[in-house]
Every structure is written in C-alpha cells, then in structure tokens.
C-alpha positions in Angstrom: 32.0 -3.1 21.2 28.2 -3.9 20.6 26.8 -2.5 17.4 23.5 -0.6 18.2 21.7 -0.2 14.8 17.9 0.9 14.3 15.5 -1.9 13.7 14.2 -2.6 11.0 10.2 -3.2 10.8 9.0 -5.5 7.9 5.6 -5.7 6.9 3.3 -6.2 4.1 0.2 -4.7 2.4 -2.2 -6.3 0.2 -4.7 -4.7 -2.4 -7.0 -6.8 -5.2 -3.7 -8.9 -6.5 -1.2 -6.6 -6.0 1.4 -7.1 -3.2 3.6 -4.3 -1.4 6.7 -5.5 0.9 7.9 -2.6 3.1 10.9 -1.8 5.1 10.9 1.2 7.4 13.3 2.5 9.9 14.2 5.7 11.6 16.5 8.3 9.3 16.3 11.2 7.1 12.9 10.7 5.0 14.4 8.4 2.0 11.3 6.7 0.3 12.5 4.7 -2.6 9.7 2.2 -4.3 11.0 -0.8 -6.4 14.2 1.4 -6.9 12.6 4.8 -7.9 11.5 7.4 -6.1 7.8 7.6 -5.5 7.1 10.2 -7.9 8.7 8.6 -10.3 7.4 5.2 -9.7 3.6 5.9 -9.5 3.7 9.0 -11.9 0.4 9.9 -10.8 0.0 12.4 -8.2 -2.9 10.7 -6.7 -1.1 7.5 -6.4 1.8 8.9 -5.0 0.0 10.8 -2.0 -2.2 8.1 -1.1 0.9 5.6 -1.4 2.5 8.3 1.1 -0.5 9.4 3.3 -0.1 7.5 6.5 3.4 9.2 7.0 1.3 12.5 6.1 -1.5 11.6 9.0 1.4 11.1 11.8 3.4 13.5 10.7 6.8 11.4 10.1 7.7 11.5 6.7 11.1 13.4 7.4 11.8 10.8 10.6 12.1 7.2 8.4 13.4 5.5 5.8 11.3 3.4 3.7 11.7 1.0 0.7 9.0 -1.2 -0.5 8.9 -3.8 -2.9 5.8 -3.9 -4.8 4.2 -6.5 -7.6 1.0 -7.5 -9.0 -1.9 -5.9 -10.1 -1.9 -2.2 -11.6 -0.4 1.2 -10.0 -3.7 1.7 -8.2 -4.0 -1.2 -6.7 0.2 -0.9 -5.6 -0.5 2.3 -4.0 -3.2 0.8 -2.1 -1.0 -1.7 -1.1 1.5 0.2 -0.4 -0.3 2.5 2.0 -1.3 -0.4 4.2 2.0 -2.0 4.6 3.7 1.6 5.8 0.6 2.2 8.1 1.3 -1.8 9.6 5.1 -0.5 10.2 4.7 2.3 11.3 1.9 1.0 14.2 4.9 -1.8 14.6 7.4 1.1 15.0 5.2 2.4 17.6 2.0 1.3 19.4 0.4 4.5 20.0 0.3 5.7 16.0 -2.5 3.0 15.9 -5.0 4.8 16.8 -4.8 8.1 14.5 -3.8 5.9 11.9 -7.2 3.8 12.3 -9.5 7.3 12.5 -7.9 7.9 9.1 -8.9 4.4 7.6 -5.0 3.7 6.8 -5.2 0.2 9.1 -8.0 -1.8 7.2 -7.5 -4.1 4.1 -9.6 -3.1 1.4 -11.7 -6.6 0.5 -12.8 -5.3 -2.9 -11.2 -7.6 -5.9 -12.2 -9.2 -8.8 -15.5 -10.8 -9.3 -15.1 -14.1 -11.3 -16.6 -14.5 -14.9 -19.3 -16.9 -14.6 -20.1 -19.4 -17.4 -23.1 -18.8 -20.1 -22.2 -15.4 -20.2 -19.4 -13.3 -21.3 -18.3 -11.8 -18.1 -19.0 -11.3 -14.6 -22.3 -9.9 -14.5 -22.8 -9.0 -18.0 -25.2 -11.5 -20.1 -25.4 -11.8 -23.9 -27.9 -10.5 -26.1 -31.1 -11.7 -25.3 -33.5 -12.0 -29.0 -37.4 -12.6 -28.2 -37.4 -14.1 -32.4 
C-alpha cells in the first residue's frame, strides 16, 4: 500500500535581518506563524494582511496550509519576510501563479536594510554639531 501524501513546499523569505521559513501544502486554510495565529502574532492589522497578501492576490487562502517560522529583525520586517517566502511557495506549488504574483510585486526581495554608522560622526548620516568659535 503506497502512502500518497501532499508535498510539502519549503521556502524562505528574507527582509532587512529578519528571516521567515515557510511550509505550505494543500488543506483547509490553517495559517499558524511561530505557533500563533497570524492575528495574534503580528497584532497589527497592516502586518497581518501584507504577511497574508499573496494568498489574497491568487485567491488560495482557504486551499493551503501554511506555517512559517520567523526570527530577526522587528514585526515589520517579519511580515515582509514572510510575504516573500509564501509568494516563493506558492510559485513552487504551481508555475503559472508566477506571473500574477510578480504584477503584484509579491516575488521581489526588498534590498532596503540598514545603512552602517560611519566613524567621526554619531550615526549613519547624521554629523555632530558643527561650532564656527
């Protein structure tokens, strides 16, 4: 007797430092991050439905199961993160999502992070107090 279970499609989604691990197969719509439910997790609406928007923008959010694991940087930056890797599973689950899922800017990596503090002044671009006497 074979055992035909649904695949599982890993991927992962990166924003500034903070990392998002997700799992996604086909079910009932049970999205639990780091344990939690989303609301619960990202307390902020806004979070929550950006975390959640490329299941909104393919329509599939009652179709899979997902569970991420996120860390690193702030709630912002894990919903961000978060996003990508369920759009990256999602386009793994099924080629032809890629495209709706690029028109709504879900597929690229947002490149923005921290600029470093530079030395000789007290932060990135901010200088100290320049005095004439």
């Amino acid at each position: 007797m074979a055992i035909t279970a649904e695949p599982t499609y890993v991927t992962v989604g990166r924003r500034k430092t903070a990392t998002a691990r997700v799992r996604l197969s086909r079910g009932s719509g049970k999205i639990e991050v780091n344990g939690k439910a989303p609301e619960d997790y990202f307390k902020a609406e806004d979070f929550v439905r950006a975390a959640l928007s490329p299941l909104s923008t393919v329509e599939m959010s009652d179709q899979v199961d997902v569970t991420v694991k996120t860390s690193g940087g702030g709630l912002n930056g894990q919903a961000g993160a978060t996003r990508l890797g369920i759009a990256r599973a999602l386009e793994k689950m099924n080629a032809e999502l890629r495209s709706p899922l690029k028109k709504e800017g879900h597929m690229s990596r947002d490149p923005r992070g921290r600029e470093r503090k530079k030395s000789g002044q007290p932060g990135a671009r901010k200088r100290f107090q320049f005095s004439k006497r």
